[in-house]
N, C-alpha and C positions, 0 to 999 in steps of 0.2 A: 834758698828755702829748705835745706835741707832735702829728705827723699819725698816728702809730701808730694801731692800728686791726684789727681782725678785720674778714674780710668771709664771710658761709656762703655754700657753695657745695653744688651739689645733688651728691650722690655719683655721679661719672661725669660729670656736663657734658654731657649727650647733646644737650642743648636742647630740653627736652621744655614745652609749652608748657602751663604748670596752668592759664591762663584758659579753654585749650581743655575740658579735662579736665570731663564730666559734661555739656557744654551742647549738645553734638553729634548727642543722639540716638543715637547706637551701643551697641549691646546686645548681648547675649550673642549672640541668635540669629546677627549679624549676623561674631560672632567666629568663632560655625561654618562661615560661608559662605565665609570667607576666608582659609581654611585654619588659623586660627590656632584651636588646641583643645587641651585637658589631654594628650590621649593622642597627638597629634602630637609633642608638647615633652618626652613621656615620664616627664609631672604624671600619677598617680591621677586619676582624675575625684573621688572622693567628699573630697581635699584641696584641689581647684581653687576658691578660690570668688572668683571677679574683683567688683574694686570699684569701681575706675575705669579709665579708656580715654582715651588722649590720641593725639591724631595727630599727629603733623609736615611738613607738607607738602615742607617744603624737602630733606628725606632719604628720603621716603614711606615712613616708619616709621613703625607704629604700638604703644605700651607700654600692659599691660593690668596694672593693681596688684592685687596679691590683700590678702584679709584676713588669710592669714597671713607679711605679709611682705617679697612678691616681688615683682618687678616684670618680666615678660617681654615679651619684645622680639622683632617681627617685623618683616622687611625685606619688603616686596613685590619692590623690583629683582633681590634678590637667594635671593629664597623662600626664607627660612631664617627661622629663628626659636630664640631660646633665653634663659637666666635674665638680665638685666640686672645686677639685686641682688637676693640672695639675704638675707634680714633675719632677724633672730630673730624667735618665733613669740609670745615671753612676754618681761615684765619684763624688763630691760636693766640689771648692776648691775655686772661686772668689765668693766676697764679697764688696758692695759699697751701700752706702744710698743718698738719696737725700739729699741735702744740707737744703734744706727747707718743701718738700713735704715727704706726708709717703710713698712713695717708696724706694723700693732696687732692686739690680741687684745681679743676679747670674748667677754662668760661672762652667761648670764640664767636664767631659770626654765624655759628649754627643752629642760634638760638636754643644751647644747649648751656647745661651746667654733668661736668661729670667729676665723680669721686672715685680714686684709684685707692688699691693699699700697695705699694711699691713692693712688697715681698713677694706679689701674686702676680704683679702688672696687671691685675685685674678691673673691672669698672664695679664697682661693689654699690653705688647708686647714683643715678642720674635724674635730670628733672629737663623739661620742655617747657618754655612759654608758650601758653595758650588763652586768647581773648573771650571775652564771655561768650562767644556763639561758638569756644571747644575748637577754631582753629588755629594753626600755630602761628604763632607773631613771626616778627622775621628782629628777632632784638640782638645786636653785638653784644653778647658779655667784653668787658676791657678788663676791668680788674676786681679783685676777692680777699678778702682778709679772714679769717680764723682767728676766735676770740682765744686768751691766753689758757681760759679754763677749757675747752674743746666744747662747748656747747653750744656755739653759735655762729653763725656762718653769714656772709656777705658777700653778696655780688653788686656791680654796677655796670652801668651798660652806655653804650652811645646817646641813647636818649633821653639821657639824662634820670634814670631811676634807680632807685639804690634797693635791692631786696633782701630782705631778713629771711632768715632759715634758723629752727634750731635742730642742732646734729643730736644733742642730747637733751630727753631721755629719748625722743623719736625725731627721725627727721621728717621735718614738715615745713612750709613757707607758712611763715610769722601773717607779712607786711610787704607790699609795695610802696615806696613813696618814691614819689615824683618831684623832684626837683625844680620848681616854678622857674620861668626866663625870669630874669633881672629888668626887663623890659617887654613892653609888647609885640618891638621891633627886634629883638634880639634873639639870635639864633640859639636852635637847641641844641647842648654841647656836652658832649661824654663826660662822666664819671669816673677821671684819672687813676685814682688811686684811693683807698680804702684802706683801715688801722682800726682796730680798739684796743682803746685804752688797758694798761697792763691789768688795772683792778676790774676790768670785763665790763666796767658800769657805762662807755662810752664809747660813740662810733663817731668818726672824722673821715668825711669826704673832702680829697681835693677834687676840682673842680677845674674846666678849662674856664669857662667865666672869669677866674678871679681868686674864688670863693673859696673859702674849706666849710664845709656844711656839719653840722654837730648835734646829734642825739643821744641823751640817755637811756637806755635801755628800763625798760619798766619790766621787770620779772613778775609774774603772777604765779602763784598753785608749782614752784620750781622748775620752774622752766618750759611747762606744760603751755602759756601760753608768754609771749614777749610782746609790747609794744612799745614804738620808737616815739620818744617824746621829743620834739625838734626843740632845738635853743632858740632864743627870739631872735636872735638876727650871729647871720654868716662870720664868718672870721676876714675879714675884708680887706685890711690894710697892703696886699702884695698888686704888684704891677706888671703882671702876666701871669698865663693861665700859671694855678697850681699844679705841680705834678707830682709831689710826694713828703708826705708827712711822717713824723714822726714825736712820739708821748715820753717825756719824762718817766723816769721807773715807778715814780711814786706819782701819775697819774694828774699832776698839778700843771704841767707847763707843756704845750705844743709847739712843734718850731713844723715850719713850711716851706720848701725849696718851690721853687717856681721859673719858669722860662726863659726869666730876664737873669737869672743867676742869685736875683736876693733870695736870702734867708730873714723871715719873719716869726717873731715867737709874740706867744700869745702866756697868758698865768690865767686858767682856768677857774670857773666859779661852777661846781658842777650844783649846789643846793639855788644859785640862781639862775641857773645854766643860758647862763654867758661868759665872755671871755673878753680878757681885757688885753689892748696890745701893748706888749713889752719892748722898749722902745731900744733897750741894752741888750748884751748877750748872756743870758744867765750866768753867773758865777760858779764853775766847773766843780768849786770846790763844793757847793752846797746844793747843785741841780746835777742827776746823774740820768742821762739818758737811756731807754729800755729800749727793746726789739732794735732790727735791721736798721742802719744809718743810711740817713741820706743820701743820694748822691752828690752831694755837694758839701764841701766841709774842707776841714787841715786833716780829718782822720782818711780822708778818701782820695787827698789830691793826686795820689802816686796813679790811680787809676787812671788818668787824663795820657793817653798817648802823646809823643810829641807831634805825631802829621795828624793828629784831631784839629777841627774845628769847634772844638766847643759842647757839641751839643751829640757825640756819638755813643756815650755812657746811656744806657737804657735804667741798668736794676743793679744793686748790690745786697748781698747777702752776708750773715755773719756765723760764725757758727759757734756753738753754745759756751762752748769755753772761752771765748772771743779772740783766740790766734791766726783764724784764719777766714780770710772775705771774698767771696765768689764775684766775678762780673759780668753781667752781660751789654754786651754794646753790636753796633750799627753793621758791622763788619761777619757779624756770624761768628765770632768769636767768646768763647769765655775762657776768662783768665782767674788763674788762682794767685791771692798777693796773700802775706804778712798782712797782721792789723796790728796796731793803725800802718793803712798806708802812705806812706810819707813818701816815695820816691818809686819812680815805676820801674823801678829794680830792685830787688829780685824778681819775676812774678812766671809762673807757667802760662802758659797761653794752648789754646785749643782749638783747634778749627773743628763747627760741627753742623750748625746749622748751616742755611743757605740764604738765611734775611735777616730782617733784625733779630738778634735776640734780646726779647721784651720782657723775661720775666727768669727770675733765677732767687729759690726759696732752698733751703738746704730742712731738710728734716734735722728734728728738734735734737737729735739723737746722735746728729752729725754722722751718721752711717750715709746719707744719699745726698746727695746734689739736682735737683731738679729744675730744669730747664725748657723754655718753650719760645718757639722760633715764629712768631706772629706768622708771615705769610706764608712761611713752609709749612704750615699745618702740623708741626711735629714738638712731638715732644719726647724729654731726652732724659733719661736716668742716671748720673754718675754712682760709680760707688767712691768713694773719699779715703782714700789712704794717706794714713796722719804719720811724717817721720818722728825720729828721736828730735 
């Protein structure tokens, strides 16, 4: 692969020293004395619960990590103190970058939606589901997509709801829609994975049911208000849950990987918005596929380890020039290949998470690699060094 290369970098860069961290002796008491405390920072006490403490000599800053997350930060020169990183509290499962901007979105089991700009590590705006009597639901965000013009934003959750946001000109939540069972007996099943279409007019959920679910976006007054206009019926033809789609560049053709390994394509009709199943593999030379590929194809098989079983590929990413494809898989692993990957050699490999990693989106810009480790609760920032 040449000198290509990811390197992780700690979110933020503060220079926080982990060999310090735990061997120093500093304890809670000692956080009281130094003005550094829950109810200073305008933390609950009965939420504060610190786990480690690092110092830094050389900026006389001290950062105290909580167990749900956080990492706060006090300046002694400067007496001040406040959130470093603000983290999710649960499981870590959606994943989306801006189209143009260094931001990303992330969605977990903590009934949270949060928006970072990678150059800050900052959380720059967040959102909480809350049911009409204003308390907070308890919803899995799984996965998020980012429309191609940066205006619009998607999450979907375990129970099956798919929610609108638009980023621009303000952000605000559009739409809930809810996703009906397929029966009355039939259970209610996560919202896999989420796409719009490149021309921003369409949104496609896969579905574990089966299904890829399909709405047009109605734009009112520019963006000021959106509503999702569902197609009359699902994209149906695959024989195991859906788990990741992907749009033709020119917005006409869907293809669908799914649990049983098939791949299904669809030729879109968005003025009668439904979709017809295509029963061939479109013709390479006159359908050209946009955004992130599959995980399943001849462009990705290199991915496939040889002591895999099948099924240990999570997410793959591309990145804009289209030379180089990120992976995340079962192992806590991501690996950087050549695109297309034909053969799983060359490729760098990474040990960083400690569970699955579920989700790996590279900024548009190809400057960052971002990464998130479902059960570890974490998420991972590369920076992307491209060789000759």
């Amino acid at each position: 692969m040449g000198s290509s290369g990811i390197n992780a970098e700690y979110m933020g860069s503060s220079g926080i020293n982990a060999e310090y961290m735990g061997s120093s002796g500093i304890n809670a008491e000692y956080m009281g004395s130094s003005g550094i405390n829950a109810e200073y920072m305008g933390i609950p006490l009965s939420t504060f619960q610190p786990r480690a403490i690092a110092y830094n000599s050389a900026t006389d800053q001290v950062f105290v990590g909580s167990k749900s997350n956080q990492i706060f930060q006090y300046d002694f020169g400067q007496d001040a103190a406040g959130i470093f990183v603000n983290g999710h509290s649960d499981q870590i499962w959606a994943l989306a970058t801006h189209p143009t901007q260094p931001y990303y979105v992330t969605g977990g089991y903590d009934n949270r939606i949060r928006f970072w700009d990678a150059q800050t590590a900052q959380v720059i705006q967040d959102f909480t589901f809350y049911d009409q009597n204003g308390d907070p639901m308890k919803e899995h965000v799984v996965s998020a997509a980012w429309s191609a013009n940066g205006r619009l934003v998607a999450v979907g959750t375990e129970s099956s709801k798919v929610a609108l946001f638009t980023w621009e000109p303000e952000f605000k939540l559009q739409e809930i829609f809810a996703v009906p069972k397929t029966s009355v007996n039939a259970q209610i099943e996560a919202v896999s994975y989420l796409r719009f279409s490149p021309n921003n007019k369409l949104l496609a959920a896969a579905h574990y049911d089966e299904n890829v679910y399909m709405w047009t976006m109605k734009v009112i007054r520019d963006y000021k208000k959106v509503e999702m206009i569902p197609w009359k019926r699902p994209l149906g033809k695959q024989t195991a849950a859906a788990t990741h789609v992907q749009f033709s560049a020119d917005s006409t053709f869907i293809k669908v990987f799914a649990r049983d390994y098939g791949v299904t394509h669809y030729k879109l009709d968005d003025f009668k918005i439904r979709g017809k199943f295509h029963p061939d593999t479109p013709d390479p030379d006159q359908v050209k596929w946009g955004d992130d590929p599959l995980i399943g194809g001849w462009d990705v098989q290199g991915c496939y380890q040889k002591e895999w079983d099948g099924t240990d590929l999570n997410d793959v990413t591309l990145t804009a020039d289209e030379t180089l494809l990120a992976s995340g898989d079962d192992f806590g692993i991501v690996r950087l290949h050549n695109y297309p990957t034909l053969a799983r050699e060359p490729h760098e490999a990474y040990q960083a998470h400690s569970a699955f990693v579920v989700g790996v989106e590279f900024l548009r810009d190809d400057s960052n690699l971002i990464t998130v480790g479902g059960a570890d609760n974490a998420i991972f920032q590369w920076r992307l060094n491209k060789g000759e």
